[in-house]
GULO-641916 format. One record per residue (C-alpha): x, y, z. Coordinates in steps of 0.05 Angstrom, whole numbers, padded with zeros to 5 digits, always signed. Layout:
XYZ
...
***
This chain:
-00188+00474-00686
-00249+00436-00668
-00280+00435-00602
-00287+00373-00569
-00355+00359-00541
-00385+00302-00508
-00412+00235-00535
-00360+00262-00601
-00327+00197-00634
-00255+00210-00661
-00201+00151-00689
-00136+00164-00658
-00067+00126-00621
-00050+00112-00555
+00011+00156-00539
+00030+00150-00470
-00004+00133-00398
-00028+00176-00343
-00011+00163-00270
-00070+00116-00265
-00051+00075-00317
-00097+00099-00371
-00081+00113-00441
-00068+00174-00460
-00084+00206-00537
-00076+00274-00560
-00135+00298-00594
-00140+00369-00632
-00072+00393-00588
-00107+00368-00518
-00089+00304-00474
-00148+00251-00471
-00148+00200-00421
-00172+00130-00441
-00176+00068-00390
-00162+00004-00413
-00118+00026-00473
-00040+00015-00478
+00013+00048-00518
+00006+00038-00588
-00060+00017-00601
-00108+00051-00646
-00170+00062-00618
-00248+00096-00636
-00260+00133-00574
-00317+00170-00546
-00312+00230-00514
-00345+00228-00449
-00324+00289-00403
-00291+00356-00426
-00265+00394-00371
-00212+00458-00376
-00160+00412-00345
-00172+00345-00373
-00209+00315-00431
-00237+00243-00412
-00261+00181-00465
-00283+00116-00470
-00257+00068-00522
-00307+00038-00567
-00270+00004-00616
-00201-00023-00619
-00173-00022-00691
-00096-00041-00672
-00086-00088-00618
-00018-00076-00582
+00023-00146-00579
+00028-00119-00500
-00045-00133-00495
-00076-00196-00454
-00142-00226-00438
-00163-00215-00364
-00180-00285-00322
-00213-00236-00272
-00295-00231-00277
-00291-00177-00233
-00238-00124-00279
-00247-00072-00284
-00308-00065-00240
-00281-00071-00178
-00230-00027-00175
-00176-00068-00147
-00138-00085-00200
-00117-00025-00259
-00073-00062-00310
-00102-00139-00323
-00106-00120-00399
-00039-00118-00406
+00030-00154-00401
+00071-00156-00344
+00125-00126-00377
+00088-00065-00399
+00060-00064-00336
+00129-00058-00313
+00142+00004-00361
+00091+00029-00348
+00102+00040-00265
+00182+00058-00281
+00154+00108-00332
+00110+00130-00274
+00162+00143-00223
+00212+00166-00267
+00152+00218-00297
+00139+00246-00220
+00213+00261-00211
+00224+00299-00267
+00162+00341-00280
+00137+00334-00202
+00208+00346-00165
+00246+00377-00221
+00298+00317-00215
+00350+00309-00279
+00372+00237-00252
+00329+00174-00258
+00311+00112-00240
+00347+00059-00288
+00306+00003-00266
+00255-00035-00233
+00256-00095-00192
+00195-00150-00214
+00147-00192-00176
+00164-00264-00189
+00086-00268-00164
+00042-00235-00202
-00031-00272-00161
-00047-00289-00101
+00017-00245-00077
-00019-00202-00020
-00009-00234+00053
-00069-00186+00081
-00138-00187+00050
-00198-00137+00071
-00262-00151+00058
-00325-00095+00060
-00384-00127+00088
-00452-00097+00067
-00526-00110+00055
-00540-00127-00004
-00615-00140-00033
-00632-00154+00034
-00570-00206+00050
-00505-00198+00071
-00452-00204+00024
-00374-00191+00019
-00325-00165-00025
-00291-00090-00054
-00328-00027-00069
-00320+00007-00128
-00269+00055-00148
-00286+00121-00111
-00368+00102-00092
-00394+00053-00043
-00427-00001-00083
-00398-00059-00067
-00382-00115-00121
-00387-00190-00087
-00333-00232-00095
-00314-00309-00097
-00251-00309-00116
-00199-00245-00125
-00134-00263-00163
-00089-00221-00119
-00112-00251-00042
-00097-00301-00013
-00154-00353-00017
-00154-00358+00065
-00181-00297+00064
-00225-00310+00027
-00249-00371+00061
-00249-00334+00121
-00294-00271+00097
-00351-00321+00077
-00348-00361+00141
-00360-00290+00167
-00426-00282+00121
-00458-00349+00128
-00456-00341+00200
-00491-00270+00189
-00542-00301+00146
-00556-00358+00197
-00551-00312+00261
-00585-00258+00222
-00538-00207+00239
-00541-00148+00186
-00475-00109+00164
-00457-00041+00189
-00496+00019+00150
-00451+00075+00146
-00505+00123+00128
-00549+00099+00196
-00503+00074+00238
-00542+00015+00251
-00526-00066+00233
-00458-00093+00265
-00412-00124+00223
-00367-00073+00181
-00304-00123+00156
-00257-00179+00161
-00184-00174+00150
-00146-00223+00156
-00064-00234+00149
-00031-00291+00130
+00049-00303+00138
+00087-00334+00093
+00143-00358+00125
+00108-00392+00185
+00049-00425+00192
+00013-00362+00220
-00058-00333+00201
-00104-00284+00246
-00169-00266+00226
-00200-00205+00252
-00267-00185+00254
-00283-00104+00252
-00354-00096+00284
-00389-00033+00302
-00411-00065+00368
-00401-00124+00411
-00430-00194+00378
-00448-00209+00456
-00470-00291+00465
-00461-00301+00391
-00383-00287+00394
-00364-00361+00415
-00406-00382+00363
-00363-00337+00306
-00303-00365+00333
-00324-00435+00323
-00356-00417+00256
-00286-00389+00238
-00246-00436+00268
-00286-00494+00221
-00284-00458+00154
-00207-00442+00168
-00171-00487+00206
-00104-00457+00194
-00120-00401+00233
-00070-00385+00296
-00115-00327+00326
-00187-00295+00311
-00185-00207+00333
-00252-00175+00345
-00246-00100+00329
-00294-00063+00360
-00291-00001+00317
-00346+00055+00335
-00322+00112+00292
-00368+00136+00241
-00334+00140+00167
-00304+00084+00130
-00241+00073+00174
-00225+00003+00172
-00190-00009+00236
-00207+00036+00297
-00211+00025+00376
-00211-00031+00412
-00188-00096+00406
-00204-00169+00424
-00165-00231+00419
-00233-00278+00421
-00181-00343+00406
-00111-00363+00396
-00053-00300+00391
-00071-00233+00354
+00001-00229+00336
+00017-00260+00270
+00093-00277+00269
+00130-00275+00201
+00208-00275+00179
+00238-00221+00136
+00306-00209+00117
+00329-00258+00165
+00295-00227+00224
+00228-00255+00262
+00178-00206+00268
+00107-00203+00309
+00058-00163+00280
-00011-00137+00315
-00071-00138+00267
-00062-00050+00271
+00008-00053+00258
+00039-00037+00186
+00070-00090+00141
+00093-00100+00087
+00039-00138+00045
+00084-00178-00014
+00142-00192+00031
+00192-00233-00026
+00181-00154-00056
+00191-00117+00011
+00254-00153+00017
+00286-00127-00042
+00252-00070-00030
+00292-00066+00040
+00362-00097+00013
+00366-00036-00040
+00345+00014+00021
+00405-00019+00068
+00454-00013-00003
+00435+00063-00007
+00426+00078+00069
+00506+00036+00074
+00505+00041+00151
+00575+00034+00185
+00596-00002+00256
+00604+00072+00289
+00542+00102+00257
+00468+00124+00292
+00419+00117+00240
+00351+00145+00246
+00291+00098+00221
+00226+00146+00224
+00161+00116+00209
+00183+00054+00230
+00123+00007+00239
+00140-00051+00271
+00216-00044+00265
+00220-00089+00198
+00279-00030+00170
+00304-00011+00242
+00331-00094+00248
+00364-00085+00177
+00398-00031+00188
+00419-00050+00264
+00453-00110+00236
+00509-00062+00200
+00501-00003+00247
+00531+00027+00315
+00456+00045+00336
+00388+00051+00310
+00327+00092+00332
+00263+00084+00304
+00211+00122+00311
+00123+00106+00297
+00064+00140+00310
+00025+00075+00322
+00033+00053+00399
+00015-00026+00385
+00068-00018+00323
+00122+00014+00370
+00113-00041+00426
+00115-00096+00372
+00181-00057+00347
+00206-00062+00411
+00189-00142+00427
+00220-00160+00349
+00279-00133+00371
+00288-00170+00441
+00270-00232+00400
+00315-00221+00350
+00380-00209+00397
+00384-00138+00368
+00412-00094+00429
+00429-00037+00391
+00353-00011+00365
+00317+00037+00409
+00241+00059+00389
+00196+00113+00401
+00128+00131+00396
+00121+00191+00368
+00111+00218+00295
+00179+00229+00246
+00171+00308+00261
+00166+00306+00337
+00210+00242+00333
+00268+00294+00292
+00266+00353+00343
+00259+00308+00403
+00329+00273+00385
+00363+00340+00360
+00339+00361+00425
+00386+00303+00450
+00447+00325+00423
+00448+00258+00375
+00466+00276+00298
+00449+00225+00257
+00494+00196+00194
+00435+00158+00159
+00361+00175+00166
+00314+00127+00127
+00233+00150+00125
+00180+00102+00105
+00116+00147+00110
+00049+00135+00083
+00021+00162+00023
+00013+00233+00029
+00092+00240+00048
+00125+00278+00092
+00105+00343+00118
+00140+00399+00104
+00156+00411+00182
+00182+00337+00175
+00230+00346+00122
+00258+00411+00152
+00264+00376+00217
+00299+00317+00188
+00342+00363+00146
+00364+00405+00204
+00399+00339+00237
+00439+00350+00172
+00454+00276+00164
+00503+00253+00104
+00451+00201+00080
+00378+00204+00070
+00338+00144+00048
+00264+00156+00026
+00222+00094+00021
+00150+00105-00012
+00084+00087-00047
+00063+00150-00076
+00111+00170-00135
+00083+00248-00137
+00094+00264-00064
+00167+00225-00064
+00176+00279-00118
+00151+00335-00084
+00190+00315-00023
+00254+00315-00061
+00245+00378-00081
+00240+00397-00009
+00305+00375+00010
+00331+00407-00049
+00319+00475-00016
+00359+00446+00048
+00418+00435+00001
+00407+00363-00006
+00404+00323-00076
+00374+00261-00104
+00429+00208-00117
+00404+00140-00139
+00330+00111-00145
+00304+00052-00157
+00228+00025-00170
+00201-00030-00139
+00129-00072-00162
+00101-00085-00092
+00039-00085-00115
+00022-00127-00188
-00032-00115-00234
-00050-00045-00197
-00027+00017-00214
+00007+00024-00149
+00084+00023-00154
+00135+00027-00088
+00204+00063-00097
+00269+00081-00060
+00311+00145-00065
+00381+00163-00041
+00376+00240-00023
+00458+00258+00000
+00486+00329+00026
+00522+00372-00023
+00591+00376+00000
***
């Protein structure tokens, strides 16, 4: 066998992907993992990393295209990180993210079933309704746009295929007033400089857009002028947010915030429902996905007239008013105050007298309603993506309810979870991928987890 050192150059075939969505090889019995490659292709690599867990290349030379593979219109891929899978199809992209999921439960959670399919984007660009911009010096100037993939150099961008070009607009409104106000960005390192990003949401189902400014302190006598620089460069806009975020690190949205003009609350409709979302609250950012996404949740979660049904991780309620349509009562439950208090205004506007939220998070939320003698027949969880904790899914467990309903973003801790409730003598059921998120490697998915018995 030889050893594989680095700067080597071997000819060899694309075999499969990793959970990033690079090609993977098998050289001299061990797996090499090559970005930018897909299935198929026959490649001259170079090897530039040998580790005793992982073997990494670089392609040099491609000797077989795959028919999968595709020119990218982006300047910017791969460099700045935002997008994984521009070099291919849609429909291997599409493979690839079912192979992904359907990978995690079976070497990850030890699952035998699998998902059978996976519901497309009709929308492949300009798909995201919530853009965020990093804002840093750059050779002396401001500028806006992504950092790299795991560093802080930022890459400047014009024009990013999966935003929304409001944001856009908006984020370089923000920088030419900088440069003509000479106000520097934030410097995480120092602490110094002021502004630190814009985010911005945009609905599309009204006519709502809020554009919110994170700064590390106040803008003082120039913050009437931002507005009206904002207001000029993006008319459409229905409310501008300062955030006055303090916190050393590279948390985007943190402390206090400011409705400088118009409403902070952008108001969207999903699955029938009207929602109001704060600029800190959680939604859903492609929402023709999310509501297929949600309509294959309320299928597996099948709620009845005389049923409670837990929603935990809730966010703004967007699940909790599905499910309340077709059940006796809903709680929800959110760790987010603002998100809880939007939860609870979307359901006075909506009618919906049957939803009840708290703030609290879906482990304390659990044991606080076991406490009140309520047994659930449907819990659905929606949490973020490092799952549940394992004092979570015991909690949940120990309300023993007939139906579980695990929505999530990261296919290796759905996995992991699984397993989890496996030991509680639960078992997974039906699952189904979802492409929230095109041309990344990124893919959403939702489980039925049932009782045995």
């Amino acid at each position: 066998m030889i050893e594989l050192t680095k700067n080597q150059i071997i000819q060899t075939r694309i075999e499969g992907y990793s959970s990033e969505g690079h090609g993977v090889c098998r050289v001299e019995g061990r797996a090499v993992f090559v970005p930018g490659t897909i299935v198929g292709e026959a490649w001259e690599i170079r090897i530039l990393k040998v580790t005793n867990a992982a073997v990494y290349a670089r392609g040099e030379r491609l000797l077989s295209p795959s028919p999968e593979r595709r020119e990218s219109r982006c300047p910017y891929y791969p460099r700045c990180g935002g997008c994984d899978l521009r070099h291919m199809s849609y429909e291997e992209e599409l493979r690839f993210k079912l192979g992904r999921v359907n990978d995690a439960l079976a070497h990850i959670g030890k699952q035998t079933l699998h998902a059978e399919e996976i519901l497309g984007s009709e929308q492949t660009e300009r798909y995201r309704n919530k853009g965020i911009f990093a804002v840093v010096e750059r050779d002396g100037s401001p500028a806006f746009g992504f950092f790299r993939e795991r560093s802080h150099e930022l890459i400047p961008i014009e024009s990013c295929l999966i935003q929304d070009e409001l944001s856009e607009r908006a984020a370089a409104a923000v920088v030419d007033f900088m440069k003509k106000e000479v106000l520097p960005a934030y410097d995480e390192a120092t602490g110094d400089g002021t502004i630190r990003h814009v985010f911005c949401r945009r609905a599309r189902q009204t006519a709502d857009a809020v554009a919110c400014v994170v700064t590390a302190r106040g803008l003082g006598s120039k913050t009437a002028a931002l507005v009206e620089a904002l207001r000029a460069a993006v008319p459409e806009l229905t409310g501008i947010v300062l955030n006055l975020n303090k916190s050393r690190g590279n948390t985007v949205l943190s402390g206090d915030f400011y409705t400088l003009w118009g409403r902070a609350e952008m108001n969207e409709v999903l699955c029938g429902s009207r929602f109001s979302i704060a600029p800190q609250a959680f939604f859903q950012i492609n929402p023709p996905q999310a509501e297929k996404l949600y309509r294959r949740a309320l299928v597996y979660a099948a709620p009845r007239p005389d049923e409670l049904v837990f929603d935990l991780y809730c966010g703004a309620g967007t699940i909790s008013l599905c499910l309340a349509r077709k059940a006796g009562r809903v709680i929800g439950a959110e760790i987010v105050p603002e998100a809880v208090e939007n939860a609870r205004a979307n359901a006075a506007a909506n009618g919906i007298e049957n939803a009840e939220f708290l703030c609290a998070d879906a482990g304390e939320a659990a044991l606080m309603l076991q406490k009140r003698g309520l047994s659930p027949a449907a819990v659905v969880v929606d949490p973020p993506r490092k799952g549940m904790s394992e004092e979570a899914v015991s909690a949940v467990a120990s309300m023993r309810p007939e139906r579980i309903v695990y929505v999530s973003c990261n296919p290796a801790t759905l996995a992991r979870d699984i397993l989890r409730f496996n030991g509680f003598g639960y078992e997974l059921r039906a699952a189904t991928a979802v492409d929230m998120f095109p041309r990344t490697k990124h893919v959403e998915s939702v489980v039925l987890i049932t009782r045995r018995g």
